[in-house]
N, CA, C and O atoms as a GROMACS GRO file, in nm:
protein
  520
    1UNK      N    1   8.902  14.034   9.463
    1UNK     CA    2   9.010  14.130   9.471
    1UNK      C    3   9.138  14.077   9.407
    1UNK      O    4   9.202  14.162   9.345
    2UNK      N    5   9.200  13.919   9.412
    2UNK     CA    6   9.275  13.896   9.341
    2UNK      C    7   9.180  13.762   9.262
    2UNK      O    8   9.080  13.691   9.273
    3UNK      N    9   9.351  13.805   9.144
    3UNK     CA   10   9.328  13.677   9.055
    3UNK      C   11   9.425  13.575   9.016
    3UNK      O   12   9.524  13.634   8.971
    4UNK      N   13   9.438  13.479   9.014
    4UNK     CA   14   9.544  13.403   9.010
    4UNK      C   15   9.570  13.282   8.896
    4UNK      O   16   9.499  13.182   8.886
    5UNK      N   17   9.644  13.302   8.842
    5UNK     CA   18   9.652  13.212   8.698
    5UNK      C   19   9.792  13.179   8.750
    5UNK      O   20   9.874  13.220   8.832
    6UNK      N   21   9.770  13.064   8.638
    6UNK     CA   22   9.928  12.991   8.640
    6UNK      C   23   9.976  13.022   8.508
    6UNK      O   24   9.909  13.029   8.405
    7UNK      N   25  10.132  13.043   8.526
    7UNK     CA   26  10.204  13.095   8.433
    7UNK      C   27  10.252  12.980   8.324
    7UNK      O   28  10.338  12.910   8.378
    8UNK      N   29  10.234  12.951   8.234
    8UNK     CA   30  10.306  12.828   8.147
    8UNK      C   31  10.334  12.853   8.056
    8UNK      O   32  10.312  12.958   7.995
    9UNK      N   33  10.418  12.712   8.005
    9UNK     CA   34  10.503  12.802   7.870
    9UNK      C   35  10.389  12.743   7.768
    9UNK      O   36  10.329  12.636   7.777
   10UNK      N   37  10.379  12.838   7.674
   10UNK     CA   38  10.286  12.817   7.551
   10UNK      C   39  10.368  12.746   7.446
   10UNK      O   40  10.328  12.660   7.368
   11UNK      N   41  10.503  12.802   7.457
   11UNK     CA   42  10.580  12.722   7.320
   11UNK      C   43  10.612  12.571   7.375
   11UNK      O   44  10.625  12.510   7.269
   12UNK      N   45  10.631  12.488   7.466
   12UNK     CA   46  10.617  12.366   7.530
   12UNK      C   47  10.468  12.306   7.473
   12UNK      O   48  10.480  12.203   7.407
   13UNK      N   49  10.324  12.359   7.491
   13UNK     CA   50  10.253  12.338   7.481
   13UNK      C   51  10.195  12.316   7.359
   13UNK      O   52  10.114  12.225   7.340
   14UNK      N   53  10.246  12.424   7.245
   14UNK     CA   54  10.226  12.397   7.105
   14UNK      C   55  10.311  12.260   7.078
   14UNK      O   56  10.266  12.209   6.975
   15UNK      N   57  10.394  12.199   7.121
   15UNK     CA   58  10.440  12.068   7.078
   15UNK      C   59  10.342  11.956   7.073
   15UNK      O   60  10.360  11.853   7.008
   16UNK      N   61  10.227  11.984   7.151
   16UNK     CA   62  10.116  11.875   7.167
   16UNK      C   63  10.083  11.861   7.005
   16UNK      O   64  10.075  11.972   6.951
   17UNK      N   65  10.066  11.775   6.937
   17UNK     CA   66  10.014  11.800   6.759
   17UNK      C   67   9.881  11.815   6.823
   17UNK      O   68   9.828  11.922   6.791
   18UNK      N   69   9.805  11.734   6.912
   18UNK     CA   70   9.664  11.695   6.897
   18UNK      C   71   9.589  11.875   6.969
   18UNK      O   72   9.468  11.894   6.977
   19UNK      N   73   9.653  11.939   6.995
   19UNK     CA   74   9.624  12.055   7.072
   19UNK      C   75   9.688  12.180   7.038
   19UNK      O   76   9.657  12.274   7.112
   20UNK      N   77   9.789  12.212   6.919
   20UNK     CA   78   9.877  12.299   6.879
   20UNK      C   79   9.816  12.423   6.796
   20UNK      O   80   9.867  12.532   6.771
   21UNK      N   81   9.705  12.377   6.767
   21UNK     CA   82   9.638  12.479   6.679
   21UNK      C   83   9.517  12.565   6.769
   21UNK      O   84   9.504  12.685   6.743
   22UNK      N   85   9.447  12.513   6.855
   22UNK     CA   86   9.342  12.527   6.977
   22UNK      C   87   9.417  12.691   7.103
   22UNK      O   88   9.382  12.798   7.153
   23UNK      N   89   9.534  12.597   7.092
   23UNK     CA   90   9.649  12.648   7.208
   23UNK      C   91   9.718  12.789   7.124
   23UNK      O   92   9.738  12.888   7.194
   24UNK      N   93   9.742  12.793   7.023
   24UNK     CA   94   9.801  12.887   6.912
   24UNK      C   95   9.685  13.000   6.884
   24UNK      O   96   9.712  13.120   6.879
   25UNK      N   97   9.567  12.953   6.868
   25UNK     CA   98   9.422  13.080   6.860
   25UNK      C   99   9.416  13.123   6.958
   25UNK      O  100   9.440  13.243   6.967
   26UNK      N  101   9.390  13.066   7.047
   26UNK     CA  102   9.432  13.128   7.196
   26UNK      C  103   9.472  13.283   7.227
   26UNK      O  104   9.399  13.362   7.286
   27UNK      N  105   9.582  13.307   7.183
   27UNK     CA  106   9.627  13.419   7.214
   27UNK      C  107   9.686  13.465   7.417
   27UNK      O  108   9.654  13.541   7.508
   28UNK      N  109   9.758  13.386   7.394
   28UNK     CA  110   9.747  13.367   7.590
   28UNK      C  111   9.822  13.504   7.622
   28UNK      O  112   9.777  13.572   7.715
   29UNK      N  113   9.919  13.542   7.561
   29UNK     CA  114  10.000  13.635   7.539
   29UNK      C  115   9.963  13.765   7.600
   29UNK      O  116   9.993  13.834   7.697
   30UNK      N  117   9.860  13.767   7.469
   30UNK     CA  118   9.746  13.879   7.505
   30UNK      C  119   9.610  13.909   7.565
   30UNK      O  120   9.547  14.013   7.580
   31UNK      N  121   9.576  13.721   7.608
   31UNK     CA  122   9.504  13.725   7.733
   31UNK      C  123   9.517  13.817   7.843
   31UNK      O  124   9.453  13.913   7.886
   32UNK      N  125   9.635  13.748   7.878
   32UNK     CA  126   9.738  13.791   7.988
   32UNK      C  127   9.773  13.884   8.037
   32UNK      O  128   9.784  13.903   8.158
   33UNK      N  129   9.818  14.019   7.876
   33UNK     CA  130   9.818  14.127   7.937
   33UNK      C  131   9.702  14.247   7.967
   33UNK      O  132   9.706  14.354   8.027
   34UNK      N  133   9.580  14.165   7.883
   34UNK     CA  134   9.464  14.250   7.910
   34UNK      C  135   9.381  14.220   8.035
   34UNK      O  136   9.289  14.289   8.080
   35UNK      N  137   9.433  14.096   8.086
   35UNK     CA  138   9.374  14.083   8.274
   35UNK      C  139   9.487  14.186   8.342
   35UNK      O  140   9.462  14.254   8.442
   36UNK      N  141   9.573  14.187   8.294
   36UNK     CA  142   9.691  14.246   8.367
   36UNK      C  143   9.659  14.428   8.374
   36UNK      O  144   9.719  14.501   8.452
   37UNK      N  145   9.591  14.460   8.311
   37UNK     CA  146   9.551  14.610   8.239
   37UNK      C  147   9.421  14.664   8.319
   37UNK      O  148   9.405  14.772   8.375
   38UNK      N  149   9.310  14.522   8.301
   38UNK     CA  150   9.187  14.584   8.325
   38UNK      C  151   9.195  14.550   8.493
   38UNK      O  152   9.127  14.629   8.558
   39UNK      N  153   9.252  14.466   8.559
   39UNK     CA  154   9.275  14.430   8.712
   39UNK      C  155   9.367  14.551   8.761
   39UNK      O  156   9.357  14.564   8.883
   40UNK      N  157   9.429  14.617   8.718
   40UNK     CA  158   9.470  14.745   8.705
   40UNK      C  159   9.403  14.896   8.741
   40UNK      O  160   9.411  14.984   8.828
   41UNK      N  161   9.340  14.871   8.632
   41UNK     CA  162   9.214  14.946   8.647
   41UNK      C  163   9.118  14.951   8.758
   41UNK      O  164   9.091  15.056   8.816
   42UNK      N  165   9.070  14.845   8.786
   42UNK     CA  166   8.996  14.854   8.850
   42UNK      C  167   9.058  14.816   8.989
   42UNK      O  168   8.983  14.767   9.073
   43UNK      N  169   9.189  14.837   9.018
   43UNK     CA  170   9.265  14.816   9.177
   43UNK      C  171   9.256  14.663   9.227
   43UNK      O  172   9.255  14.628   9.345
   44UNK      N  173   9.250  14.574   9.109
   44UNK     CA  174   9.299  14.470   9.144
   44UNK      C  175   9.414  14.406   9.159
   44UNK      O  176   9.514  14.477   9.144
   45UNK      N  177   9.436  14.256   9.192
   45UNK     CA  178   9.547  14.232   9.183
   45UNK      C  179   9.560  14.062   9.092
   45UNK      O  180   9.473  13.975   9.090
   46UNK      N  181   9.675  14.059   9.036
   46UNK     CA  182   9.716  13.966   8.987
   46UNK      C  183   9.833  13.911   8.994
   46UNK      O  184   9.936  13.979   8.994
   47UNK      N  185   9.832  13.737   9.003
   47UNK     CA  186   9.942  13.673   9.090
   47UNK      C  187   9.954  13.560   8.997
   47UNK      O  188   9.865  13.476   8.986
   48UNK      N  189  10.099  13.556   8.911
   48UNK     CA  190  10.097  13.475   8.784
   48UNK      C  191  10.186  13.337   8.918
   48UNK      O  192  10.278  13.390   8.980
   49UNK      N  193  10.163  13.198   8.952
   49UNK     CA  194  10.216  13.114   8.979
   49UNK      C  195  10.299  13.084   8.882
   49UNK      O  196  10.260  13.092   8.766
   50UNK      N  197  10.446  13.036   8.916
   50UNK     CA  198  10.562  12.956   8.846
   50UNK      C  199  10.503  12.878   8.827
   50UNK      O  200  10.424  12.844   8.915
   51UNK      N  201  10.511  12.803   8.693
   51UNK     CA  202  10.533  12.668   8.638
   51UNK      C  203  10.555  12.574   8.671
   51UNK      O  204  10.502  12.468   8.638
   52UNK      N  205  10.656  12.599   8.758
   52UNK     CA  206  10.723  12.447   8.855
   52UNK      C  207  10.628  12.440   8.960
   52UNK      O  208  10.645  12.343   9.034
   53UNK      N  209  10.507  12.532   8.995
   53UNK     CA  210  10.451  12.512   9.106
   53UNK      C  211  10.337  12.340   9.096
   53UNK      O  212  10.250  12.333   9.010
   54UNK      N  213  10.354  12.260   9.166
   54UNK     CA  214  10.315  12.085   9.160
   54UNK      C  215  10.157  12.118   9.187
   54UNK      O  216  10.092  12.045   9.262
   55UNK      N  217  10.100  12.229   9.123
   55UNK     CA  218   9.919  12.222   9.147
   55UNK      C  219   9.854  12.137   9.140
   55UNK      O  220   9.772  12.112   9.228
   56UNK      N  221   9.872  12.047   9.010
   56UNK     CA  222   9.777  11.951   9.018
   56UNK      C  223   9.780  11.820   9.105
   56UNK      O  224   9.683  11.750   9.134
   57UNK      N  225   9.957  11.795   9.155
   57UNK     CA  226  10.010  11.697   9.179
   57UNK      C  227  10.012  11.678   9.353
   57UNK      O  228  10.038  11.573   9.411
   58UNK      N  229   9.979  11.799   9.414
   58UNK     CA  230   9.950  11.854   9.552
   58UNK      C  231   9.814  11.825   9.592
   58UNK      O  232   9.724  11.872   9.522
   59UNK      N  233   9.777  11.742   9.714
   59UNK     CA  234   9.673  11.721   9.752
   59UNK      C  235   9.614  11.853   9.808
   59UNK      O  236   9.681  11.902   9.899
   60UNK      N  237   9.528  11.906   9.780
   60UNK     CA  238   9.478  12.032   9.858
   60UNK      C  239   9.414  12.052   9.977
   60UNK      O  240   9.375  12.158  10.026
   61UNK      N  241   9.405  11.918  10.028
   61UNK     CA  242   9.353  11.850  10.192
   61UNK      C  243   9.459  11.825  10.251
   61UNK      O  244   9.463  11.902  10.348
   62UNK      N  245   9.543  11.766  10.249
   62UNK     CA  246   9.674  11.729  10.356
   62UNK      C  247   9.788  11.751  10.278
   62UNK      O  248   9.880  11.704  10.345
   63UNK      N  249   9.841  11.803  10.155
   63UNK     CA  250   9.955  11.861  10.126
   63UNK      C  251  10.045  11.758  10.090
   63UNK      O  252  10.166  11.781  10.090
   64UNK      N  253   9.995  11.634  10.055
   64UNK     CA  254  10.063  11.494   9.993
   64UNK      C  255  10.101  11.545   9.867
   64UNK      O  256  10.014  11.601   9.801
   65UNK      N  257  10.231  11.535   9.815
   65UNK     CA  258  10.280  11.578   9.683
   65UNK      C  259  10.314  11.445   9.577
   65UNK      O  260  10.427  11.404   9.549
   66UNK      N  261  10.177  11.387   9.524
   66UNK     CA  262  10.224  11.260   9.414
   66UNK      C  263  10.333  11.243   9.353
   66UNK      O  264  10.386  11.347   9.315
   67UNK      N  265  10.378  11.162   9.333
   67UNK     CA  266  10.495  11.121   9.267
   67UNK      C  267  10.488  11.168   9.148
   67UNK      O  268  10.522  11.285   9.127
   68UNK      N  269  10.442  11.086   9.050
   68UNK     CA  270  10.419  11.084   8.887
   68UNK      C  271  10.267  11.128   8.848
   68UNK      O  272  10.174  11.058   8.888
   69UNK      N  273  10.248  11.222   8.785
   69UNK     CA  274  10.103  11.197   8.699
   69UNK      C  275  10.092  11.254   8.587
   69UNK      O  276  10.087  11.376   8.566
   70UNK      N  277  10.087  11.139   8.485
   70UNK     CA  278  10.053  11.144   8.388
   70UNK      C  279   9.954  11.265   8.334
   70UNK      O  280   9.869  11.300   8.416
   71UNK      N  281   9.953  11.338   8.194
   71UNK     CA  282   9.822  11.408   8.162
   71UNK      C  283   9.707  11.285   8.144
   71UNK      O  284   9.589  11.307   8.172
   72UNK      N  285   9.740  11.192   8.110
   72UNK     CA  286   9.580  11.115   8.128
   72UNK      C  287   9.534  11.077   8.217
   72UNK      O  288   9.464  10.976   8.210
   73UNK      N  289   9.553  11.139   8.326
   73UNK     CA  290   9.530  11.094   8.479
   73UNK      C  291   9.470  11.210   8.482
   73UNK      O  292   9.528  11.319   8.478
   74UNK      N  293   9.325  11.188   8.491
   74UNK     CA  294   9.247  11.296   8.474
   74UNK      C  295   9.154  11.309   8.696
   74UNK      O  296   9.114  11.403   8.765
   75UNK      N  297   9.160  11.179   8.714
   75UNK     CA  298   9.114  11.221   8.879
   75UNK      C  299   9.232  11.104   8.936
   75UNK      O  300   9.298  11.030   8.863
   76UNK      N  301   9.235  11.107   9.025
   76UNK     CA  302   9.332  11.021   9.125
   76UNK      C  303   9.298  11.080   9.324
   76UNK      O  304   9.267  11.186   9.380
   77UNK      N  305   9.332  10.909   9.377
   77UNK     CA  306   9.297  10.940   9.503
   77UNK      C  307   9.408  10.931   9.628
   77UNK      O  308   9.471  10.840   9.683
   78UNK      N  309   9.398  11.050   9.640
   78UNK     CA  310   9.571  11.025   9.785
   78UNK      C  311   9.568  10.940   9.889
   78UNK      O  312   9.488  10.850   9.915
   79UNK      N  313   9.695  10.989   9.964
   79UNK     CA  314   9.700  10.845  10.077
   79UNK      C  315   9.565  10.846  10.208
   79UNK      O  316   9.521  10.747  10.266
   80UNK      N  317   9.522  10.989  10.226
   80UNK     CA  318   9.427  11.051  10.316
   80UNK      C  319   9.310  11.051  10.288
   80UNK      O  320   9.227  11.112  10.357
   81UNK      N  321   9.263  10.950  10.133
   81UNK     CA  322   9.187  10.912  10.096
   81UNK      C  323   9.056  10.996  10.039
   81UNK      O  324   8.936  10.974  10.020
   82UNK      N  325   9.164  11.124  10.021
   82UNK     CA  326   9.018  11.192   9.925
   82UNK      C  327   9.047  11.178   9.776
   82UNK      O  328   9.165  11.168   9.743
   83UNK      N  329   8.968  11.177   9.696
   83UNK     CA  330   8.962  11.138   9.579
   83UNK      C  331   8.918  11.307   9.542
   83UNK      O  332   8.832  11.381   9.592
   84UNK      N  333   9.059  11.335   9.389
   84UNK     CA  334   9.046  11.471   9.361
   84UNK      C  335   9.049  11.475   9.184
   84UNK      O  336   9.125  11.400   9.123
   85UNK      N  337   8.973  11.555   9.125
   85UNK     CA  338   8.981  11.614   8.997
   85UNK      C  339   9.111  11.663   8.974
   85UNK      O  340   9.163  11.720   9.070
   86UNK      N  341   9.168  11.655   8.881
   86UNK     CA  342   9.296  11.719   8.872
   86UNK      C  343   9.292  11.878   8.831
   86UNK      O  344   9.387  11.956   8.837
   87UNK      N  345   9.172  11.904   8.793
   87UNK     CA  346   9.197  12.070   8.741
   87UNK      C  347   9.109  12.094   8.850
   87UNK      O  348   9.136  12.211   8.878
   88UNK      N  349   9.017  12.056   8.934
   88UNK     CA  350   8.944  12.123   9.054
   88UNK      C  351   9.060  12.115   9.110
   88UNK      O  352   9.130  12.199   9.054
   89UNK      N  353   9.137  12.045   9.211
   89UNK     CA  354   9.243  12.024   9.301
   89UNK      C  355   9.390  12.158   9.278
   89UNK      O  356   9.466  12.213   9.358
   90UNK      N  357   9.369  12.165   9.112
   90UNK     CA  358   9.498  12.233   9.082
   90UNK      C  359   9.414  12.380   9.111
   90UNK      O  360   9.459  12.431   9.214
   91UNK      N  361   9.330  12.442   9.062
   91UNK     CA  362   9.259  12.582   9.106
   91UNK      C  363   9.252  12.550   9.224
   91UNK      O  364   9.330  12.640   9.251
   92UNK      N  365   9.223  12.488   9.358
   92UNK     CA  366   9.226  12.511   9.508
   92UNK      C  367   9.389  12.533   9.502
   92UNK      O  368   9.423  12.650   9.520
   93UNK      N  369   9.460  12.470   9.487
   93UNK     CA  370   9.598  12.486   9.536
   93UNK      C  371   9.646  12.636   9.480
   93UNK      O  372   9.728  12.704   9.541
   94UNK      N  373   9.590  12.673   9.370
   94UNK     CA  374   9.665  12.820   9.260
   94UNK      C  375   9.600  12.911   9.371
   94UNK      O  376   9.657  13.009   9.420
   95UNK      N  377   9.437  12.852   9.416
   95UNK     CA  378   9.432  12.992   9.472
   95UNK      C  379   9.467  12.973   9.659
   95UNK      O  380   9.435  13.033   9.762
   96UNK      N  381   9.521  12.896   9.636
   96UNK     CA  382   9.537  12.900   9.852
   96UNK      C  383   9.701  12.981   9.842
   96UNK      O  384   9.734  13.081   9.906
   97UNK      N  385   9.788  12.904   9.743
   97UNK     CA  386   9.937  12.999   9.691
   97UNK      C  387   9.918  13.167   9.658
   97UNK      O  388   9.984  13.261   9.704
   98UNK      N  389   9.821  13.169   9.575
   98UNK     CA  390   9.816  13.346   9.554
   98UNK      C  391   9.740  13.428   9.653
   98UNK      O  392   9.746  13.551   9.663
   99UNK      N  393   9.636  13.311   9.759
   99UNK     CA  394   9.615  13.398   9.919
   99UNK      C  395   9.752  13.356   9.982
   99UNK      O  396   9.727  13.394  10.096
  100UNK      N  397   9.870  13.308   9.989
  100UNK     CA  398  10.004  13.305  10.028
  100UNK      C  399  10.053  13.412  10.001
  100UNK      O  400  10.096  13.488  10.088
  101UNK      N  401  10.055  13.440   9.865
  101UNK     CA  402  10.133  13.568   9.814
  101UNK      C  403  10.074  13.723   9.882
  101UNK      O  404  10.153  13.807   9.926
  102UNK      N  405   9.932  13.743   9.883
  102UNK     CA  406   9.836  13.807   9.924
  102UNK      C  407   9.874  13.843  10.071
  102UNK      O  408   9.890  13.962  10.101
  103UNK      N  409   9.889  13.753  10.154
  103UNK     CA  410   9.913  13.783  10.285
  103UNK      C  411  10.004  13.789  10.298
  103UNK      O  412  10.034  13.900  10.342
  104UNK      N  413  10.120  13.700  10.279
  104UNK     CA  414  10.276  13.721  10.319
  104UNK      C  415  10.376  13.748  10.262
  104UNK      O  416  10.494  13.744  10.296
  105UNK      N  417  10.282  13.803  10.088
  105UNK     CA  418  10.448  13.836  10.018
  105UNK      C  419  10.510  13.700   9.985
  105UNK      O  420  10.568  13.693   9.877
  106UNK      N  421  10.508  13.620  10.044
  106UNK     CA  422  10.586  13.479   9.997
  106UNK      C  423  10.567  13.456   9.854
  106UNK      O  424  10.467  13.497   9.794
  107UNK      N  425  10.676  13.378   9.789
  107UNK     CA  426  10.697  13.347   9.680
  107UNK      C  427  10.601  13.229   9.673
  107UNK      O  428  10.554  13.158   9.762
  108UNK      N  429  10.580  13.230   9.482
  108UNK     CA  430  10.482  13.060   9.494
  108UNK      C  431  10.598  12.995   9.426
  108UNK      O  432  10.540  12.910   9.358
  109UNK      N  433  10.672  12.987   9.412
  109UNK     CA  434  10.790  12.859   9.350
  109UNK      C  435  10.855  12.764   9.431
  109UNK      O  436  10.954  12.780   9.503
  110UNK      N  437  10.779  12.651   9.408
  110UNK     CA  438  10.857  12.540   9.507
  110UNK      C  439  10.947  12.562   9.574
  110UNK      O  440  11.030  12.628   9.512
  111UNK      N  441  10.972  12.542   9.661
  111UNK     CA  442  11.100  12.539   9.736
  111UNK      C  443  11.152  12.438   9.780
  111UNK      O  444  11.075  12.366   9.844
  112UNK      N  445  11.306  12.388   9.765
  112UNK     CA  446  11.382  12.320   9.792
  112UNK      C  447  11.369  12.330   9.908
  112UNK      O  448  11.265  12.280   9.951
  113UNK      N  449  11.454  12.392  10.001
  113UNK     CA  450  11.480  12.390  10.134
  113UNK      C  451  11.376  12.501  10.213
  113UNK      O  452  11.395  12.622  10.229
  114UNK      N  453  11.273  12.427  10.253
  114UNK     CA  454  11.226  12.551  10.362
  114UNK      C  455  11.244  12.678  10.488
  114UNK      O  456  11.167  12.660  10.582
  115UNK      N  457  11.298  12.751  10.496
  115UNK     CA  458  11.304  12.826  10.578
  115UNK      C  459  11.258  12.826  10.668
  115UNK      O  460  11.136  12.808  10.673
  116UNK      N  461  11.333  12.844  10.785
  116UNK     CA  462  11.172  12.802  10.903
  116UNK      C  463  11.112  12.619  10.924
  116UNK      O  464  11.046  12.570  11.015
  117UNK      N  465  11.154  12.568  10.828
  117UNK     CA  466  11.061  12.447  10.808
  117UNK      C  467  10.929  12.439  10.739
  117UNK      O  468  10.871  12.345  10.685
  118UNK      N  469  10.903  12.540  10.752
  118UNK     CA  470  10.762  12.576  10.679
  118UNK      C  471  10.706  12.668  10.561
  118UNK      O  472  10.732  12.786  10.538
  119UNK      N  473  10.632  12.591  10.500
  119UNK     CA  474  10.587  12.629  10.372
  119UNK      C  475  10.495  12.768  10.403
  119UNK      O  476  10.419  12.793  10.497
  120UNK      N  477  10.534  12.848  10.284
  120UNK     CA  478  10.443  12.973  10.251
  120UNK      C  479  10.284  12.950  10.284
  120UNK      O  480  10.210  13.006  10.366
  121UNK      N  481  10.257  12.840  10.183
  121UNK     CA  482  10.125  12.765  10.166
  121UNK      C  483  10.019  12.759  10.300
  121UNK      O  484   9.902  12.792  10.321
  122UNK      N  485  10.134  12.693  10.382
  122UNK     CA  486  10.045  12.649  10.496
  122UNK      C  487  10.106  12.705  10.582
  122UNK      O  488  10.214  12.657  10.616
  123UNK      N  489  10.061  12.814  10.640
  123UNK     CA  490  10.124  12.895  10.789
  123UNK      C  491  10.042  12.806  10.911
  123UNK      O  492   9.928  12.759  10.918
  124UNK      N  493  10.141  12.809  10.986
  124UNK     CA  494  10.081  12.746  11.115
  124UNK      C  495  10.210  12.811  11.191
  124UNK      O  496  10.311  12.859  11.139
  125UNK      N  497  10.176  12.796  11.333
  125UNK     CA  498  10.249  12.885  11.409
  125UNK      C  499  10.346  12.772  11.451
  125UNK      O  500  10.297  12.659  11.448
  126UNK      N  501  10.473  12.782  11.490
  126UNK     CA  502  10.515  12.697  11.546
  126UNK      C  503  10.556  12.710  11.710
  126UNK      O  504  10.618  12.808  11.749
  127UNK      N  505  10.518  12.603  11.798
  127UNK     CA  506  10.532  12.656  11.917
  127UNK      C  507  10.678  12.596  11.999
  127UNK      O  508  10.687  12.474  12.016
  128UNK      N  509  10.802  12.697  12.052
  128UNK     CA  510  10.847  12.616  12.126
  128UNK      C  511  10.859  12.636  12.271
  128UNK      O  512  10.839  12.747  12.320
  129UNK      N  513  10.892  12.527  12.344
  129UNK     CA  514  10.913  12.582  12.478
  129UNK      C  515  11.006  12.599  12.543
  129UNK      O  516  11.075  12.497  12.542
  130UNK      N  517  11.064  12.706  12.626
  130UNK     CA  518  11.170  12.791  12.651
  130UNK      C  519  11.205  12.675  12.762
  130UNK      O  520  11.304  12.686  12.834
   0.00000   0.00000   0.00000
């Protein structure tokens, strides 16, 4: 029922030399708006994630946000000791954010200061006592 891609800039990306021509046939442009057309059609939905959203860099088990990672850091293992793919890890996180958006309307763009204390991402109830 939904679909969820991440939004990026293509002209950033054509700067790669080793990838500029690959990325340029592409046509993301018009990828983009023909998921946008036919999900349409057929009463779907589509949920473009910000850029700034830390997908790959977000543990998708306990919500540890890495410091630095390199693009040649192709797997790496967090403090909670699961060891993650960086493009498997980044699709769990795109799609647990666009079931965020899905259920609560919440935005997927990082947030500085949490509201509440708590992230869109991960609802949990908070309990206090009177």
């Amino acid at each position: 029922q939904t679909i969820v891609i991440e939004d990026l800039t293509v002209r950033n990306m054509v700067k790669n030399r080793k990838l500029a021509r690959a990325i340029s046939d592409a046509a993301w442009a018009q990828f983009r708006s023909l998921l946008e057309y036919k999900a349409a059609w057929y009463g779907r939905e589509v949920i473009a994630v910000d850029r700034f959203f830390p997908s790959s860099k977000l543990c998708s088990v306990c919500g540890t946000l890495a410091d630095k990672m390199p693009l040649h850091v192709r797997t790496w293992t967090c403090e909670c000791g699961t060891t993650h793919d960086r493009d498997v890890n980044a699709a769990r996180n795109l799609l647990a954010a666009g079931r965020a958006v899905s259920a609560c309307g919440a935005g997927v763009r990082p947030q500085r200061r949490t509201p509440g204390g708590q992230s869109a991402t991960k609802q949990e109830v908070s309990r206090r006592e009177p």
